[in-house]
Each structure stands twice: as structure tokens, then as C-alpha cells.
C-alpha positions as CSV (number, residue, x, y, z in Angstrom):
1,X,63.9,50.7,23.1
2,X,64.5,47.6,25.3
3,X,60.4,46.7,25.1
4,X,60.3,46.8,21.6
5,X,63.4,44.5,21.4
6,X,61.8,42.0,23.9
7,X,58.1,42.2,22.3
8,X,58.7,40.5,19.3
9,X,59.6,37.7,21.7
10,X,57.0,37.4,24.3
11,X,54.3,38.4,22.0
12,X,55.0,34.8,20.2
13,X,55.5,33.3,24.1
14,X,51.7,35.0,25.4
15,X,50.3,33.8,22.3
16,X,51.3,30.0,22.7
17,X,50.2,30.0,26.3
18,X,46.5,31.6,25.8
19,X,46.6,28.7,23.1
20,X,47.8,26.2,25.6
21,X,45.3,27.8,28.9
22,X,42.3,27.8,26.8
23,X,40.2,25.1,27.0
24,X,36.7,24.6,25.7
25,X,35.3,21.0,25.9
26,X,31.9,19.3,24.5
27,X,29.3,18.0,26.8
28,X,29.8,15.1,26.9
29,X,33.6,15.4,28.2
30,X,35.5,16.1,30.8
31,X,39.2,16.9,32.1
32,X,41.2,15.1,34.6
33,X,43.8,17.9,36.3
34,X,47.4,17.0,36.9
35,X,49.0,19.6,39.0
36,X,52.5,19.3,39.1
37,X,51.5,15.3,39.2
38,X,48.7,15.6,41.3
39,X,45.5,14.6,40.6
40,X,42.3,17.6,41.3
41,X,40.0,16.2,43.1
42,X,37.4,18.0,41.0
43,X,37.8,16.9,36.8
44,X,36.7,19.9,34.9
45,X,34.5,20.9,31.8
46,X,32.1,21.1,30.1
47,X,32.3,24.3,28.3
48,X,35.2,27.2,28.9
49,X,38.3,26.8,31.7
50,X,41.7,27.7,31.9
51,X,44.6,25.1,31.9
52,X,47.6,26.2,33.7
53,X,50.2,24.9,31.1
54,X,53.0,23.8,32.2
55,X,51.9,23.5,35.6
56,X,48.7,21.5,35.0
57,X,48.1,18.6,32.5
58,X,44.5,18.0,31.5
59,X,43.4,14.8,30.2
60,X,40.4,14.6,28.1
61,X,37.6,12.1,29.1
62,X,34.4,11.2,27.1
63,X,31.4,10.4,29.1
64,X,29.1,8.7,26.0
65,X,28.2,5.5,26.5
66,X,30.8,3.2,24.7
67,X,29.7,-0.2,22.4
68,X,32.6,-2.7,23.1
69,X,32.4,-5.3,20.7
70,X,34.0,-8.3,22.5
71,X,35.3,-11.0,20.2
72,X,34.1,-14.7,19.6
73,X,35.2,-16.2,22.8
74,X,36.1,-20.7,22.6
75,X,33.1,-21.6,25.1
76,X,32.7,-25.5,26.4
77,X,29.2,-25.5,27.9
78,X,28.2,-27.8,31.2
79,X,27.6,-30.4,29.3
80,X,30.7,-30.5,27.2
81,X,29.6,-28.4,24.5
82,X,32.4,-26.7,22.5
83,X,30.8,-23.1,20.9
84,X,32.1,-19.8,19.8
85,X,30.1,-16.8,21.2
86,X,30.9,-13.3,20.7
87,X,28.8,-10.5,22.5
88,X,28.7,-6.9,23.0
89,X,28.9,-4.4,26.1
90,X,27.3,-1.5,26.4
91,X,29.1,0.9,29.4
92,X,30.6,4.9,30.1
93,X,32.5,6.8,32.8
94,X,30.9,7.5,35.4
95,X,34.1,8.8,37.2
96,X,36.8,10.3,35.0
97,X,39.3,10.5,38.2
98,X,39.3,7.0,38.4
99,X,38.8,5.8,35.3
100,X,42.2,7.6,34.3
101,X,43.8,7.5,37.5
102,X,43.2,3.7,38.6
103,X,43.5,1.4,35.6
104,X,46.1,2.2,33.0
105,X,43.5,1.8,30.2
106,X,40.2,1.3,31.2
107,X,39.0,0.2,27.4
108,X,41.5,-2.4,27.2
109,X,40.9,-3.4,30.9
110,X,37.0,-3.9,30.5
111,X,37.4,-5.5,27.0
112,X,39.3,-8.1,29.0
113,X,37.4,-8.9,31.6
114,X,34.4,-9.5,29.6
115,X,36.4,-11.8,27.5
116,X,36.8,-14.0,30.5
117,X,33.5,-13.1,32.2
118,X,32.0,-14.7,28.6
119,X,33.7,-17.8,29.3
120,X,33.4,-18.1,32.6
121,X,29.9,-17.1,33.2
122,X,28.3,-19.3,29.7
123,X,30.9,-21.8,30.6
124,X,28.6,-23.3,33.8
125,X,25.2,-23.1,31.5
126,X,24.1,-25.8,29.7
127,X,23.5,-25.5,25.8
128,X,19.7,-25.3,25.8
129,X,20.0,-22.7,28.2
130,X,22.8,-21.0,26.0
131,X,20.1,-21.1,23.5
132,X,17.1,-20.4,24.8
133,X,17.6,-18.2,28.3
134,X,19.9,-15.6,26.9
135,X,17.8,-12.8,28.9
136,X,19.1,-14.0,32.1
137,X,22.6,-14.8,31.0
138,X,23.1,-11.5,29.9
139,X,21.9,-10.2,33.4
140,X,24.2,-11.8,34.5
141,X,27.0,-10.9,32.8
142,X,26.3,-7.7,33.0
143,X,26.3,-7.8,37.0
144,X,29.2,-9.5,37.4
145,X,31.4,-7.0,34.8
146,X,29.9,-3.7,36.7
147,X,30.8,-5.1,40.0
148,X,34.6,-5.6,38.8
149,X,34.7,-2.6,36.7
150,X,33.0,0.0,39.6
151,X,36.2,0.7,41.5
152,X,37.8,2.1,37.8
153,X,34.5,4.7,37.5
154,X,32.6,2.6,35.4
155,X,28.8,2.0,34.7
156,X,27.7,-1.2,32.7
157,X,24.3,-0.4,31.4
158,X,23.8,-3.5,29.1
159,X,26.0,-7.0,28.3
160,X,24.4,-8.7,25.4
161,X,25.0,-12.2,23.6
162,X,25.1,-11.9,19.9
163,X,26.0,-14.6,18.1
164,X,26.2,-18.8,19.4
165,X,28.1,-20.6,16.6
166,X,27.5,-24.0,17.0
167,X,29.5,-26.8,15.4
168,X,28.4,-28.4,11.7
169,X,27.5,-31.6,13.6
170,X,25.5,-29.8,16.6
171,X,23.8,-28.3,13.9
172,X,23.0,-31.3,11.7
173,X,21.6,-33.0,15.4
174,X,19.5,-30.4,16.0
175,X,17.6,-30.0,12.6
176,X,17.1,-34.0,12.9
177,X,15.6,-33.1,16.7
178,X,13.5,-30.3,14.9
179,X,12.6,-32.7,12.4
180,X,11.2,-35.3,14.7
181,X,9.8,-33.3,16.7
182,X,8.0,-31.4,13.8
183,X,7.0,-35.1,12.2
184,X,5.7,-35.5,16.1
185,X,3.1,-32.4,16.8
186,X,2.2,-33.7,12.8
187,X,1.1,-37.0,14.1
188,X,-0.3,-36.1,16.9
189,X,-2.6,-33.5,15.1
190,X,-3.6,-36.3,12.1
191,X,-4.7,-38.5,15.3
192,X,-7.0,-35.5,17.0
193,X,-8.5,-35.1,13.6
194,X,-9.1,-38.7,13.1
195,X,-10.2,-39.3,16.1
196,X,-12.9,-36.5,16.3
197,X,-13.8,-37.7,12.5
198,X,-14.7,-40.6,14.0
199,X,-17.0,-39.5,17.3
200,X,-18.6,-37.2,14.5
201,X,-19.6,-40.6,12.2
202,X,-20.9,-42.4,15.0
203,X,-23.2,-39.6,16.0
204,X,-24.5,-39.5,12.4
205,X,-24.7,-43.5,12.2
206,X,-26.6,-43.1,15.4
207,X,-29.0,-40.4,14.0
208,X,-29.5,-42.3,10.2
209,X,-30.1,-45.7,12.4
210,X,-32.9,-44.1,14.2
211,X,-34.7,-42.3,11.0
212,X,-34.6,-44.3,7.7
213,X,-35.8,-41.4,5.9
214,X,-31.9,-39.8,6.4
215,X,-30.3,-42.4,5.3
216,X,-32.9,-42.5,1.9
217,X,-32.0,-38.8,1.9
218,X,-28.4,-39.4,1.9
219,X,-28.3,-41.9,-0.6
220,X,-30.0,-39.8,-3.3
221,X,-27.6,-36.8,-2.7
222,X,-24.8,-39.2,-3.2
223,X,-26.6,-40.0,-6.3
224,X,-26.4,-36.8,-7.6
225,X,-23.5,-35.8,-6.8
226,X,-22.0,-38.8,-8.8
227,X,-23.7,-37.8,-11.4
228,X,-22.7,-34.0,-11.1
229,X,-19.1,-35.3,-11.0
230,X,-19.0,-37.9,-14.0
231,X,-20.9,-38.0,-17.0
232,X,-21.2,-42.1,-17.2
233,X,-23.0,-45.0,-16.4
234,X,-22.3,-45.6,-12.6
235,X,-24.0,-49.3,-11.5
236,X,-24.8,-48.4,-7.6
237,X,-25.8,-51.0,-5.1
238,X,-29.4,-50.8,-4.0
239,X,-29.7,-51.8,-0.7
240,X,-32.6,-54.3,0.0
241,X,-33.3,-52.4,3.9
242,X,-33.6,-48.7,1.5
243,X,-36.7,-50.0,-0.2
244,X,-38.4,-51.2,2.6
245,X,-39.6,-47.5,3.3
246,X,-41.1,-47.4,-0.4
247,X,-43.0,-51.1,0.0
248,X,-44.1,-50.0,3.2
249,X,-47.8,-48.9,3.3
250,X,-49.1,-46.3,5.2
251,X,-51.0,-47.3,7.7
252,X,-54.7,-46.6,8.2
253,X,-56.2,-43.8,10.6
């Protein structure tokens, strides 16, 4: 009689604790054990495990790779350039024990320090370099933020610069730059052309010079053409030297 007074009671009790002992986690996570507030050694999961609740506290831990947006940073460059960069960081737990046990938020903490890593690091490069050697800045950045961030249990795969917002008069001095420098390769260019143009007339003023017949040749085509082109009376200067081949008379065997 006593049992069947109780049961209702513990029936309720054994239920809440299978709830609370059962665990299943995903793949890609992993529990930190708290034993009466210390930390096992050995995190557990995936798959199915028992919590001891109340005795153990389990803390779930995903081991994906995060994408930390970090926010547009105020940047002056070496040479006293004022930009706003923002980038993006690409890292996961390596080491859930740690990462739990030895910052108090390891999100917030590494979204910190690649605040100021951004500004320090792009800080001692120079604008072009901002600009046009990202590859190695961002190598850079990333090997500075994994050293600070191993001793929490976290990997840095990837830091990457996204976005270099310049201000309106930066931008205004480098379209003028990109301007000249456009007007420049144009100018140079015109001058190669011209100047082969011109080796390529004095080889054919040396080849006509030396056969009259060319240069006969030549005159009727521009002739015709004219006369392809226009449909009109065109008076064309004869030179005296052209009709020296036609006077000319053969001479005799």
C-alpha cells in the first residue's frame, strides 16, 4: 500500500531525471563536464551519453567553423591616411575545455581582439599597400589573432579585409591619378604608332626613290581612288619628274 502511495511521486521524479541524464548531441558538438564544479578532463559527445544531473553540468560547445564579421574599424595609415576598414574572420574550437574554461566568452573575446589587431596591424602599412597587398596583410592578421587566441582552444583558419572606405577627397585624388596616368600610357602609345608610321614612310620613300615606275604606279591608284570616292572634277598636280619615264625612249639593243 505504501508503494503505490509513493509511485505516483517518484514515477514523475525518474521521469525528469532520464530527461535530464540523456544526452544526445550533433557532430559537430561537444560537452564540457562540470562535476560538482570541476572541470572533466575529457569533453564529451558526439552522439548518446549520460549526464549525471545534479551532480554534473554539461555545457554545449559547437565545433563549426564561425564567420565573425568584425565591424568597420577608424584606421590612420603610415602615411597619415584616415580609412574605415571592416573585415571578416573565419575560426572554430579546437579545444572546448578551454575555450569555456579560460576566457569568459570566447566570441566576444576574439571579436575584440581583431578589432584592435585591424588597427594595429593596417595601422603600420602604407595606403598603396592597404590597397594593393591585401594577400599578405591578411596573413598577417591572421597569424597574429591565432597566436593570441591559441591558449583559449582556438584555430584561425582565415582573416580577410573586406571593404577600405576611403575618404570623398582620397577618392577624387585618385581618379585624377588614374586619369593622368590613363592620358599617359595614351600618349605614349599615339607616339609608338607615330613613330613606327614614320620608319615605315621612309622605307617606302627609299623604295619609290630607287624605282620610278612605283611612284608612277602609286600616282595612278591615287587617281582612281579619287575618282572612286568623288564624282567631280578633281585638278591634280602633274609632276614634271612623273613624265620623264613616258618622254624617255627606250634605248636600243
Amino acid at each position: 500500500m505504501m508503494w503505490k502511495s509513493v509511485l505516483p511521486i517518484l514515477l514523475p521524479l525518474v521521469l525528469i531525471l532520464l530527461f535530464k541524464w540523456i544526452n544526445v548531441y550533433n557532430e559537430y558538438e561537444k560537452a564540457v563536464i562540470y562535476r560538482l564544479g570541476r572541470l572533466l578532463p575529457t569533453p564529451k559527445g558526439p552522439g548518446f551519453f549520460l549526464i549525471f544531473w545534479p551532480i554534473d553540468k554539461a555545457i554545449r560547445i559547437t565545433m563549426r567553423t564561425v564567420v565573425l564579421d568584425v565591424p568597420p574599424q577608424d584606421v590612420i595609415t603610415r602615411d597619415n591616411v584616415s580609412v574605415k576598414v571592416n573585415a571578416v574572420v573565419y575560426f572554430r574550437v579546437v579545444d572546448p575545455n578551454r575555450a569555456f574554461n579560460s576566457v569568459e566568452n570566447y566570441l566576444y573575446a576574439t571579436s575584440q581582439l581583431s578589432q584592435t589587431t585591424l588597427r594595429s596591424v593596417l595601422g603600420q602599412a602604407d595606403l598603396d599597400e592597404l590597397l594593393s597587398a591585401r594577400d599578405k596583410l591578411n596573413e598577417r592578421l591572421q597569424e597574429i589573432i591565432d597566436k593570441h587566441t591559441d591558449p583559449w582552444g582556438i584555430k584561425v583558419s582565415m582573416v580577410e579585409v573586406k571593404h577600405v572606405d576611403l575618404p570623398q577627397e582620397m577618392q577624387r585624388a585618385m581618379a585624377r591619378q588614374a586619369e593622368a596616368e590613363r592620358e599617359k600610357r595614351a600618349k605614349i602609345i599615339h607616339a609608338q604608332g607615330e613613330l613606327e608610321a614614320s620608319k615605315a614612310l621612309g622605307e617606302a620613300a627609299l623604295v619609290i626613290s630607287e624605282n620610278p615606275v612605283t611612284l608612277q604606279l602609286r600616282y595612278l591608284q591615287t587617281l582612281t581612288e579619287i575618282a572612286t570616292e568623288k564624282n567631280s572634277t578633281i585638278i591634280f598636280p602633274l609632276p614634271i619628274e612623273l613624265m620623264k619615264a613616258f618622254l624617255m625612249k627606250p634605248t636600243q639593243g
